[in-house]
N, CA, C and O atoms as CSV, one atom per row, in Angstrom:
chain,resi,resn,atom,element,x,y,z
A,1,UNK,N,N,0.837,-1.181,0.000
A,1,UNK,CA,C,0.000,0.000,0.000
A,1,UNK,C,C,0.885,1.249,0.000
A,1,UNK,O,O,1.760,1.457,0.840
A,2,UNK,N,N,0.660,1.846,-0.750
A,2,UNK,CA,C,1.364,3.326,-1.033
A,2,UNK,C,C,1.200,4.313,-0.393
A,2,UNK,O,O,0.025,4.678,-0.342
A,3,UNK,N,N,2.301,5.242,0.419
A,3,UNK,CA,C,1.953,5.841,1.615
A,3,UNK,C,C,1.902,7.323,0.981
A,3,UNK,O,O,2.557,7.577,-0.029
A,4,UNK,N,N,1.125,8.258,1.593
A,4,UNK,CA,C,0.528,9.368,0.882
A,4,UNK,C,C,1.950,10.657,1.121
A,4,UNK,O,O,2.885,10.837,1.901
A,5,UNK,N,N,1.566,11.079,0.339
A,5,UNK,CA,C,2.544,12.082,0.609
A,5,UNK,C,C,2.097,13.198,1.273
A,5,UNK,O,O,0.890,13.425,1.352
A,6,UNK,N,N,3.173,14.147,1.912
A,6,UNK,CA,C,2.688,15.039,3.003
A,6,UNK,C,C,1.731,15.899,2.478
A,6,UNK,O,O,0.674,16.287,2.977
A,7,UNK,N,N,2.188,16.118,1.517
A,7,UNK,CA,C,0.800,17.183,0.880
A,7,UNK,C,C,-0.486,17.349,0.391
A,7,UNK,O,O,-1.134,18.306,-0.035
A,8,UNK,N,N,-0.762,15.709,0.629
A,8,UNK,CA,C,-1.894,14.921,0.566
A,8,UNK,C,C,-2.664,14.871,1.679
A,8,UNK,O,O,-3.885,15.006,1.600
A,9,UNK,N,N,-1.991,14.659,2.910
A,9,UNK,CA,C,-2.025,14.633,4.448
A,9,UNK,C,C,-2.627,16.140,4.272
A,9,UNK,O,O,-3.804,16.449,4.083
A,10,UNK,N,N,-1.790,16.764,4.356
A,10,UNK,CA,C,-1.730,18.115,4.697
A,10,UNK,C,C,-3.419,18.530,3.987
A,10,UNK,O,O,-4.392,18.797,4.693
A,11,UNK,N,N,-3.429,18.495,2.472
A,11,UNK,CA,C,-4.795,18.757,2.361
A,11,UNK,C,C,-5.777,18.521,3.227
A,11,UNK,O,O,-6.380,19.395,3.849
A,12,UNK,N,N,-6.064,16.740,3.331
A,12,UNK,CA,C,-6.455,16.136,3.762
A,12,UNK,C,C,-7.536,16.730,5.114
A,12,UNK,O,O,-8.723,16.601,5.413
A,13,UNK,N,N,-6.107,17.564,5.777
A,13,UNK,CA,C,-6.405,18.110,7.314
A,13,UNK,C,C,-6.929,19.390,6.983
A,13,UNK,O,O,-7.989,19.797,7.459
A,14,UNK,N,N,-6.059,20.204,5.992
A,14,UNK,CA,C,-6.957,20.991,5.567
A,14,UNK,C,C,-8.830,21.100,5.301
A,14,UNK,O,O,-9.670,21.882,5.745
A,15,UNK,N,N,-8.902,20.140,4.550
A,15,UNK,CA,C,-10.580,20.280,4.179
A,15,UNK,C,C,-10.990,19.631,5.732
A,15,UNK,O,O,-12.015,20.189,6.124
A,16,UNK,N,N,-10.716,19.084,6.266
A,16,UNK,CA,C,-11.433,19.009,7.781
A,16,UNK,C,C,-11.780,19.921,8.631
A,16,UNK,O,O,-12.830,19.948,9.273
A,17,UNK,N,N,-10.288,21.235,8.675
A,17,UNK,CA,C,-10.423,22.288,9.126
A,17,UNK,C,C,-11.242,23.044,8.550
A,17,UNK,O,O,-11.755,23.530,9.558
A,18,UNK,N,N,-12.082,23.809,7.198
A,18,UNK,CA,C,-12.217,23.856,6.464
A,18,UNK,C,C,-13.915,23.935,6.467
A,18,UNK,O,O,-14.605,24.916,6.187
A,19,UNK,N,N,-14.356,22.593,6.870
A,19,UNK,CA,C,-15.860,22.288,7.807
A,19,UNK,C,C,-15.820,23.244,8.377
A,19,UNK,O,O,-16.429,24.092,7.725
A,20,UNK,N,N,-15.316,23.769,9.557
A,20,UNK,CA,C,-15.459,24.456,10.826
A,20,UNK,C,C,-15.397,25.818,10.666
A,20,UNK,O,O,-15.973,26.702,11.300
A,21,UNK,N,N,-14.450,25.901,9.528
A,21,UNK,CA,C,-13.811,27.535,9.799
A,21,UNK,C,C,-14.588,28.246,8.520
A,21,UNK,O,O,-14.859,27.433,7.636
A,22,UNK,N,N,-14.877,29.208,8.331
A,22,UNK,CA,C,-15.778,29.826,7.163
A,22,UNK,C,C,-15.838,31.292,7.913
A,22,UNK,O,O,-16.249,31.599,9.031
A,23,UNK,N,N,-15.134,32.247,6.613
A,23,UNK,CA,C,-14.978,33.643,6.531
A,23,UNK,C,C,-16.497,34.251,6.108
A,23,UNK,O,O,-17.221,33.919,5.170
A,24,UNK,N,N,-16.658,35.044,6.927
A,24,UNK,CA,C,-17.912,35.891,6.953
A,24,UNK,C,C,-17.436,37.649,6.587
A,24,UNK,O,O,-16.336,38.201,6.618
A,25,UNK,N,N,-18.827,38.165,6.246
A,25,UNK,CA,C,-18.175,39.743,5.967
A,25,UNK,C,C,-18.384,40.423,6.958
A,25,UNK,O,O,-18.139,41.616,6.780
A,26,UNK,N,N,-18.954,39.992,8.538
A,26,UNK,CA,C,-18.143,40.287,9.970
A,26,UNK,C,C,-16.497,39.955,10.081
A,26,UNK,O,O,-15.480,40.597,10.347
A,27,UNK,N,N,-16.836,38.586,9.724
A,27,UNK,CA,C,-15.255,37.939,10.516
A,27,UNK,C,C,-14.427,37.868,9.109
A,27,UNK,O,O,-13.326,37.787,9.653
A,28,UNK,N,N,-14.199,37.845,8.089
A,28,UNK,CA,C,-13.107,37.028,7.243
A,28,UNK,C,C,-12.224,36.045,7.686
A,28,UNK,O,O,-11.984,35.908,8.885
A,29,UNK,N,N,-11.701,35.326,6.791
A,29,UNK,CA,C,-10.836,34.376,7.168
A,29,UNK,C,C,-9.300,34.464,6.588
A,29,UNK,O,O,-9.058,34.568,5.386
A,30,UNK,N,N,-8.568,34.424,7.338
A,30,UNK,CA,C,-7.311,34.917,7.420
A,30,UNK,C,C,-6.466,33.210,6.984
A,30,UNK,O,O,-6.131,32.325,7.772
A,31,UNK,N,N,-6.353,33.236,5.730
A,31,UNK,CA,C,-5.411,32.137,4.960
A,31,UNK,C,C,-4.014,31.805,4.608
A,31,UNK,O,O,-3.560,32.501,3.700
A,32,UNK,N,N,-3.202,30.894,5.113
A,32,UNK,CA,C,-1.897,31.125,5.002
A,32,UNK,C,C,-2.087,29.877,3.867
A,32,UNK,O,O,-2.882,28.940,3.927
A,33,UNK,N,N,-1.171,30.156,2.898
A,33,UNK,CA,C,-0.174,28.946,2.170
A,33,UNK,C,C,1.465,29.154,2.657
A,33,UNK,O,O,1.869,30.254,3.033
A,34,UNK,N,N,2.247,28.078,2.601
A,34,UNK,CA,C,3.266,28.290,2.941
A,34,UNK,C,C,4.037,27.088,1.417
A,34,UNK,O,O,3.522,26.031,1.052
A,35,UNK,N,N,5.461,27.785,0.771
A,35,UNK,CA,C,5.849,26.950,0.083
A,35,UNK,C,C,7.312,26.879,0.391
A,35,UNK,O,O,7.891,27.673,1.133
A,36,UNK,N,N,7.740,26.107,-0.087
A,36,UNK,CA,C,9.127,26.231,0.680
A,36,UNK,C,C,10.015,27.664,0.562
A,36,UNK,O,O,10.626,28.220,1.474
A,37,UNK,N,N,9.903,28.058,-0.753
A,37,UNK,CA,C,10.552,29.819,-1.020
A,37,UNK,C,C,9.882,31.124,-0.335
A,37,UNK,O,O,10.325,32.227,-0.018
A,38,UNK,N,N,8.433,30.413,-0.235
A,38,UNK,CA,C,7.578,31.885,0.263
A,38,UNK,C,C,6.380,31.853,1.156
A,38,UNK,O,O,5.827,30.756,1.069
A,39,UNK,N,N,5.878,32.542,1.854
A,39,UNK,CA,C,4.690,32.208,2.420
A,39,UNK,C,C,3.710,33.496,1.823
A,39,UNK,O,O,3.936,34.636,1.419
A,40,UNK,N,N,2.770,32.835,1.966
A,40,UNK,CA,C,1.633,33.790,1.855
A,40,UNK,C,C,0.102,33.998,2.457
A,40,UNK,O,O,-0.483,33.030,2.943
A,41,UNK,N,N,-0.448,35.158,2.409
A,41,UNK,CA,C,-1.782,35.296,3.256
A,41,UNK,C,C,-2.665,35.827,2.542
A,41,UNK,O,O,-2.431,36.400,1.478
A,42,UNK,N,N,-3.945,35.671,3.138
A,42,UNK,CA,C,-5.014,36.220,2.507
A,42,UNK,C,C,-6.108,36.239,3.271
A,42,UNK,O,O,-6.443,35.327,4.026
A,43,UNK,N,N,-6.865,37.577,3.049
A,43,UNK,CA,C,-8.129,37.641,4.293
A,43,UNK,C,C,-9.582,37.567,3.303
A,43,UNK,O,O,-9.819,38.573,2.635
A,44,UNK,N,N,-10.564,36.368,3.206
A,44,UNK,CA,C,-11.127,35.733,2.768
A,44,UNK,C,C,-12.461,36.051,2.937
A,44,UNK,O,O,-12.848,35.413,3.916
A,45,UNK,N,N,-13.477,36.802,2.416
A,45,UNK,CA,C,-14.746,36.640,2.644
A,45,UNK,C,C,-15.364,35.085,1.920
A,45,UNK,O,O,-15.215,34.762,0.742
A,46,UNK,N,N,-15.988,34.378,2.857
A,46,UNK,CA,C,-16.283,32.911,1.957
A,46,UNK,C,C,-17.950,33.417,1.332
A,46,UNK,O,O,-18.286,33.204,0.167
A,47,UNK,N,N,-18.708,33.993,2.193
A,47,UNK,CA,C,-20.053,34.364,1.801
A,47,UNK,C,C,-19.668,35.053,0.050
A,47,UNK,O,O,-20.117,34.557,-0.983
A,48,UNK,N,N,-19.062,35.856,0.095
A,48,UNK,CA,C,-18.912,36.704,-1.490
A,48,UNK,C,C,-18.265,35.671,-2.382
A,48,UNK,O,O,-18.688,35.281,-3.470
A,49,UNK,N,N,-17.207,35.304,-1.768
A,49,UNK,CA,C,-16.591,34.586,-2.828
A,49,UNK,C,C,-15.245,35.631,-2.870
A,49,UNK,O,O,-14.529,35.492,-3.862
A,50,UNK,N,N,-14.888,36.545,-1.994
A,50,UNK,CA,C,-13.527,37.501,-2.426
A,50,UNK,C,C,-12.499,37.564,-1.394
A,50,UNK,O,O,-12.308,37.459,-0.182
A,51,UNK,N,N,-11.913,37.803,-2.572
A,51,UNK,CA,C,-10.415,38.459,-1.508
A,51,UNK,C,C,-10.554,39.183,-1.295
A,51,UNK,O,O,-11.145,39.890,-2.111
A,52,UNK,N,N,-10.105,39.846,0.197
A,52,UNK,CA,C,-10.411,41.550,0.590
A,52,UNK,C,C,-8.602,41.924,0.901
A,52,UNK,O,O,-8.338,43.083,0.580
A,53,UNK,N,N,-7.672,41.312,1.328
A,53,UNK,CA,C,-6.913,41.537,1.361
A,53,UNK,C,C,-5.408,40.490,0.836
A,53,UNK,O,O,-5.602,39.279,0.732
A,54,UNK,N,N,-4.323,40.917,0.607
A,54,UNK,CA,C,-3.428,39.716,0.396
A,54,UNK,C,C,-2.285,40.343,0.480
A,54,UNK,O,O,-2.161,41.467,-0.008
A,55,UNK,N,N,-1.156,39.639,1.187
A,55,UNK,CA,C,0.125,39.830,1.080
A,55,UNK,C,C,1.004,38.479,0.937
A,55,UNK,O,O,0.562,37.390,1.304
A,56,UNK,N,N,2.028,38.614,0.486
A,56,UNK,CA,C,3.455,37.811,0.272
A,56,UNK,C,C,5.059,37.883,0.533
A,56,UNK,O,O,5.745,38.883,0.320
A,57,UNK,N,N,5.307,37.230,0.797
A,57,UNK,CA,C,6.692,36.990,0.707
A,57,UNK,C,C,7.502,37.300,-0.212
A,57,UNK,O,O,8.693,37.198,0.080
A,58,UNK,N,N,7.126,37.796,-1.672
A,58,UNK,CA,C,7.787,37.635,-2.907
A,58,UNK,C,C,7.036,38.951,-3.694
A,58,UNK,O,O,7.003,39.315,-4.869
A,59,UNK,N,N,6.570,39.365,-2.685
A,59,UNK,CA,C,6.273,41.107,-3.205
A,59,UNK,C,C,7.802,41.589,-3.297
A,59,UNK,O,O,8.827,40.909,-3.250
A,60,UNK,N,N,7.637,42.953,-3.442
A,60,UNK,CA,C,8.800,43.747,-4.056
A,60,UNK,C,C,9.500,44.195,-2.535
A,60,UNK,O,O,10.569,44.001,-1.958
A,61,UNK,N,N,8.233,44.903,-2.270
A,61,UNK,CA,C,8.641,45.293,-0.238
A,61,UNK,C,C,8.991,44.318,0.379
A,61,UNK,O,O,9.177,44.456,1.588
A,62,UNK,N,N,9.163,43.224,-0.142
A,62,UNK,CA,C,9.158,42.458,0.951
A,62,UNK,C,C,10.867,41.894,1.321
A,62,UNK,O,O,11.318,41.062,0.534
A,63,UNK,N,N,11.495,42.207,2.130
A,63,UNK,CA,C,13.225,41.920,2.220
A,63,UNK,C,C,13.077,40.129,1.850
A,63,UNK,O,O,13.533,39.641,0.816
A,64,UNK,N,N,12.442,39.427,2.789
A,64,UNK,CA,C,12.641,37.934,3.737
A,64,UNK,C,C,12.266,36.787,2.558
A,64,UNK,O,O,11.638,37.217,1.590
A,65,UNK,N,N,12.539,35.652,2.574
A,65,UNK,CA,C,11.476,34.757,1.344
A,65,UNK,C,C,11.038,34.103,2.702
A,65,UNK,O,O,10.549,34.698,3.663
A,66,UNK,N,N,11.293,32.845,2.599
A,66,UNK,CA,C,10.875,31.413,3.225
A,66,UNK,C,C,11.415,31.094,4.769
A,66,UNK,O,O,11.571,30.025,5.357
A,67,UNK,N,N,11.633,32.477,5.176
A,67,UNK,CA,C,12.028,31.897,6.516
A,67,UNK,C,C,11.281,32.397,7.777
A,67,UNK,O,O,10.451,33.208,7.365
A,68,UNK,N,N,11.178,32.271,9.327
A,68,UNK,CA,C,10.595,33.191,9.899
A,68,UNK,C,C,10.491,34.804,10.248
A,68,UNK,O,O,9.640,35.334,10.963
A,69,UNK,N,N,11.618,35.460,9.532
A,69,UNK,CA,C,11.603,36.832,9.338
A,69,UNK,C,C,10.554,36.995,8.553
A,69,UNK,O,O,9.629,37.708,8.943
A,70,UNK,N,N,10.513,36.460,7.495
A,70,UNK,CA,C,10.433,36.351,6.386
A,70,UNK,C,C,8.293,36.474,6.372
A,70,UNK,O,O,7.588,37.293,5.782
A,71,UNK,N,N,7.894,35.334,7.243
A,71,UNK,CA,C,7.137,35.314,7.608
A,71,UNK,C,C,6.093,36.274,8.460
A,71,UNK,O,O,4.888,36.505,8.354
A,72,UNK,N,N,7.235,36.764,9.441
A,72,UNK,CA,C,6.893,37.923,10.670
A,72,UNK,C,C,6.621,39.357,9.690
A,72,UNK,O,O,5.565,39.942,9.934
A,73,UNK,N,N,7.221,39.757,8.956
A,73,UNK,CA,C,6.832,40.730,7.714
A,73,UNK,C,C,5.526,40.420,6.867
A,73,UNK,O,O,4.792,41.394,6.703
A,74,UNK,N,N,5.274,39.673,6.517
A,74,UNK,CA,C,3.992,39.358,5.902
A,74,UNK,C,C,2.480,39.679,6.514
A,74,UNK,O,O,1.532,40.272,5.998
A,75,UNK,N,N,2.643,38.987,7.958
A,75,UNK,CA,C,1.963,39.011,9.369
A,75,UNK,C,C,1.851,40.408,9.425
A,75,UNK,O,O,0.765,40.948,9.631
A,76,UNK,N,N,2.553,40.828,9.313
A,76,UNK,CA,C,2.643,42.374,9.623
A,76,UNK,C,C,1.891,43.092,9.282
A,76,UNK,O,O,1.067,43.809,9.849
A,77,UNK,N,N,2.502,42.690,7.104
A,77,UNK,CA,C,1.355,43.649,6.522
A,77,UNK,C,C,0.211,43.045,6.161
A,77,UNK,O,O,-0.697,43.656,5.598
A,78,UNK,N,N,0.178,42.217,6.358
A,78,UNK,CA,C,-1.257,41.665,5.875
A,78,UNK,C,C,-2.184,42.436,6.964
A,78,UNK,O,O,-3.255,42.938,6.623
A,79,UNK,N,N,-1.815,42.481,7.981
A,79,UNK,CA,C,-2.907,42.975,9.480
A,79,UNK,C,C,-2.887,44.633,9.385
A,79,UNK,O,O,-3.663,45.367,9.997
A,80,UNK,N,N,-1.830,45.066,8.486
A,80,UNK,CA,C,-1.753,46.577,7.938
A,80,UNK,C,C,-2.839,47.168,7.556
A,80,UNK,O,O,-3.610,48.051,7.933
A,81,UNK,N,N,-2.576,45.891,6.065
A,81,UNK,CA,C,-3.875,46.076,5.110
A,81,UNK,C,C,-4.888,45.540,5.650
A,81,UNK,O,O,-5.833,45.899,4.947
A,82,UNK,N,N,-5.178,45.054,6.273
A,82,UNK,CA,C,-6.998,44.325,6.739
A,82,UNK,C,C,-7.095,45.543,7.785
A,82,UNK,O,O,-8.223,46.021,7.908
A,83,UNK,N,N,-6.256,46.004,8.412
A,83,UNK,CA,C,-6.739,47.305,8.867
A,83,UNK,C,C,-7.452,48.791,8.051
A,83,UNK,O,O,-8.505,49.421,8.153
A,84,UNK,N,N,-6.605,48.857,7.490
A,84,UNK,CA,C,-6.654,49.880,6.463
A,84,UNK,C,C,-7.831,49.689,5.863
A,84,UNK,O,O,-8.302,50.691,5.326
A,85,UNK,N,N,-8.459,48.678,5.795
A,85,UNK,CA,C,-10.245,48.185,4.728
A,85,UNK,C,C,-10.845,48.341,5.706
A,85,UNK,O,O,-11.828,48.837,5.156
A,86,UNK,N,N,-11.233,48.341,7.259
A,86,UNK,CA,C,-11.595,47.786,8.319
A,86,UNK,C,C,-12.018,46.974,8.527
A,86,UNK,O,O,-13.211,46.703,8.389
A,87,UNK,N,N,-11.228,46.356,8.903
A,87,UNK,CA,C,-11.418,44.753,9.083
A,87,UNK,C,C,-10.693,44.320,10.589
A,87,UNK,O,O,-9.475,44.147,10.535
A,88,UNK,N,N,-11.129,44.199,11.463
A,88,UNK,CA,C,-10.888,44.162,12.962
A,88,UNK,C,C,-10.621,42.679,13.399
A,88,UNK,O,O,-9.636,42.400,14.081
A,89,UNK,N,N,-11.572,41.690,12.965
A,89,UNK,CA,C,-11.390,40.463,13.892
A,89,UNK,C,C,-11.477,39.597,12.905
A,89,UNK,O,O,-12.378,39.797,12.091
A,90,UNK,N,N,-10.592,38.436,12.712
A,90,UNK,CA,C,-10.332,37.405,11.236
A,90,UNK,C,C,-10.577,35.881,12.149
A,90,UNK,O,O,-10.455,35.645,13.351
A,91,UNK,N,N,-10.835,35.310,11.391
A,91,UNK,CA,C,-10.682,33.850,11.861
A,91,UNK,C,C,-9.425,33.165,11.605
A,91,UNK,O,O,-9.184,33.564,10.466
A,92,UNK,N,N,-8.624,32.518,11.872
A,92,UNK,CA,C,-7.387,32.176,11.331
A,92,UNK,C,C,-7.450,30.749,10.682
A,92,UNK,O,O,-8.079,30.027,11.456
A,93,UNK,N,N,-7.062,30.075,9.605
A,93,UNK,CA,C,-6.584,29.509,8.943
A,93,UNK,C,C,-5.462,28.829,8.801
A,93,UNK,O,O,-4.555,29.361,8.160
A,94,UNK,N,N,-5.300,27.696,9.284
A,94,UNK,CA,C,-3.795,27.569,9.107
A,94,UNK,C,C,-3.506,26.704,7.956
A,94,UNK,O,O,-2.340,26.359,7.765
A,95,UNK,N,N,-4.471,26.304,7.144
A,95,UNK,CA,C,-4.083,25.767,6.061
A,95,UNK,C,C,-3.863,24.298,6.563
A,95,UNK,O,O,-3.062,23.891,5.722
A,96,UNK,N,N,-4.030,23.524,7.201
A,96,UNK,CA,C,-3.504,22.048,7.273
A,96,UNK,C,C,-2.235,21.948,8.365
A,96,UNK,O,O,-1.995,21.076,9.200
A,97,UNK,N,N,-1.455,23.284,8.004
A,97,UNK,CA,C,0.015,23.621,8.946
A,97,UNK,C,C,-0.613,23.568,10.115
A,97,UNK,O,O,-1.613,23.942,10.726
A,98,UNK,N,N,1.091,22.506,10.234
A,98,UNK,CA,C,0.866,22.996,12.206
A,98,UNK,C,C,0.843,24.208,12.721
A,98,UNK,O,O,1.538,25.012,12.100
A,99,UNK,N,N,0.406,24.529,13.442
A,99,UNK,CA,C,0.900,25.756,14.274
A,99,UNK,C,C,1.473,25.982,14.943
A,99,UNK,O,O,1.211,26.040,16.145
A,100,UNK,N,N,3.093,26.329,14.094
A,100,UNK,CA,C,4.279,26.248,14.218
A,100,UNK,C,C,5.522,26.820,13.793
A,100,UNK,O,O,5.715,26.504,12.618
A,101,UNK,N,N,6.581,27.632,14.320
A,101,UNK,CA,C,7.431,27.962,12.910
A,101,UNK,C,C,6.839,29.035,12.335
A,101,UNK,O,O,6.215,29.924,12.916
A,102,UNK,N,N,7.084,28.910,11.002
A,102,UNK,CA,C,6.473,30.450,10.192
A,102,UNK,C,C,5.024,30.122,10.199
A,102,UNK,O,O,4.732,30.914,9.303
A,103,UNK,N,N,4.099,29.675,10.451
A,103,UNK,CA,C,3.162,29.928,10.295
A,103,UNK,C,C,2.089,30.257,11.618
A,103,UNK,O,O,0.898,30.570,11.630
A,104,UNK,N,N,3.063,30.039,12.685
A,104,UNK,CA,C,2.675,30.475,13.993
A,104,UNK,C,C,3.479,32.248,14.207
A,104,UNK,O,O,3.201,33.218,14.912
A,105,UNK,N,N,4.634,31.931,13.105
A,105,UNK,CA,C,5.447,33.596,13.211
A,105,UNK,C,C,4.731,34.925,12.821
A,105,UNK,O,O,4.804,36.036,13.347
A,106,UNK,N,N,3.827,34.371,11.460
A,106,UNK,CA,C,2.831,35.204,10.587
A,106,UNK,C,C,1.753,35.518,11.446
A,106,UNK,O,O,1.375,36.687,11.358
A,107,UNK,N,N,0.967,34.576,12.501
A,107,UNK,CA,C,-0.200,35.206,13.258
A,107,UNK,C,C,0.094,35.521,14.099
A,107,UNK,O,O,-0.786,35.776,14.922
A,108,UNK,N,N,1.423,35.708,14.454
A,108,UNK,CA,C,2.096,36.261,16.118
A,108,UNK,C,C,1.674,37.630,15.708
A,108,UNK,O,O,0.784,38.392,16.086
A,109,UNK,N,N,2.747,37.693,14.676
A,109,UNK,CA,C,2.788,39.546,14.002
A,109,UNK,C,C,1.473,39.821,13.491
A,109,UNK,O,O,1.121,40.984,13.685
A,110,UNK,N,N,0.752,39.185,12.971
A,110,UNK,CA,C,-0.921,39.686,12.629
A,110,UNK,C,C,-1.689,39.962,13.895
A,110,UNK,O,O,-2.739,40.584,13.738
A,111,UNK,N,N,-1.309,39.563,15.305
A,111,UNK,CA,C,-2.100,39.694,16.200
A,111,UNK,C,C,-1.258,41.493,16.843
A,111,UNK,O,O,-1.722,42.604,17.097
A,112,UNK,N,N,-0.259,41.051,16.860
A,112,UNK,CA,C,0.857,42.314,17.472
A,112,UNK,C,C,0.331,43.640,16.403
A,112,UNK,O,O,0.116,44.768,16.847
A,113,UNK,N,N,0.188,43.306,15.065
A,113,UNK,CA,C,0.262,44.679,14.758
A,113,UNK,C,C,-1.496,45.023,14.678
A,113,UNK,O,O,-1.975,45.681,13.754
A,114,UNK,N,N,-2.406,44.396,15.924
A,114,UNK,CA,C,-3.713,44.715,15.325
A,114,UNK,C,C,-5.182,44.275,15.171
A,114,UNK,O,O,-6.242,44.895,15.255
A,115,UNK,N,N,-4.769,42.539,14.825
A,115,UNK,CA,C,-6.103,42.180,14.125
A,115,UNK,C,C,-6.090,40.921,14.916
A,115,UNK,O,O,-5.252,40.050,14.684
A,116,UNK,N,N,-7.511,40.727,16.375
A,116,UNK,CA,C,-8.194,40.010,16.404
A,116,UNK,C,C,-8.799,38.820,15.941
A,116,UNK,O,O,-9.907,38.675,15.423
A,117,UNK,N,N,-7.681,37.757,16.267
A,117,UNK,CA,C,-8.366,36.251,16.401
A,117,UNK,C,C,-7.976,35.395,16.950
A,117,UNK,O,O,-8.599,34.333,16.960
């Protein structure tokens, strides 16, 4: 029997999480992908169907790629910009990721610079 690969897993846990968690145009949902070069975010209305906000790792501003600096900058501005729209309290997302590492680094700094969840 053929053993799945992590990113299979990882979905996997994803769509479980996924059930539970659902961005509203009170709350949005605050989405990380993480790839090995870059991470990225996004604050999610699921009712519309839109993006209201997004930042990356591999923007122009951005110094850091794939590491936890790297991460902690993103966090940053992403909670910049979801400010700046008003957008106060997000649900968080972790995508399947543990919560851990850069993807615990990104909602440290999304909470520090701001935004409620």
């Amino acid at each position: 029997m053929p053993r799945d690969s992590k990113n299979i897993i990882r979905m996997r846990i994803h769509t479980r999480i996924r059930r539970r968690v659902k961005g509203t145009t009170d709350r949005p949902r605050l989405a990380v992908f993480r790839s090995v070069k870059h991470i990225y975010a996004q604050v999610i209305d699921d009712l519309n169907g839109k993006t209201l906000v997004a930042a990356s790792s591999n923007e122009k501003s951005a110094a850091n790629g794939g590491n936890v600096a790297g991460a902690k900058t993103v966090g940053k501005t992403v909670a910049e910009r979801a400010k700046d729209k008003g957008i106060k309290s997000v649900v968080f997302d972790r995508g399947g990721y543990l919560y851990h590492g850069r993807v615990k680094a990104l909602a440290e700094a999304a909470r520090a610079a701001g935004l409620e969840f």
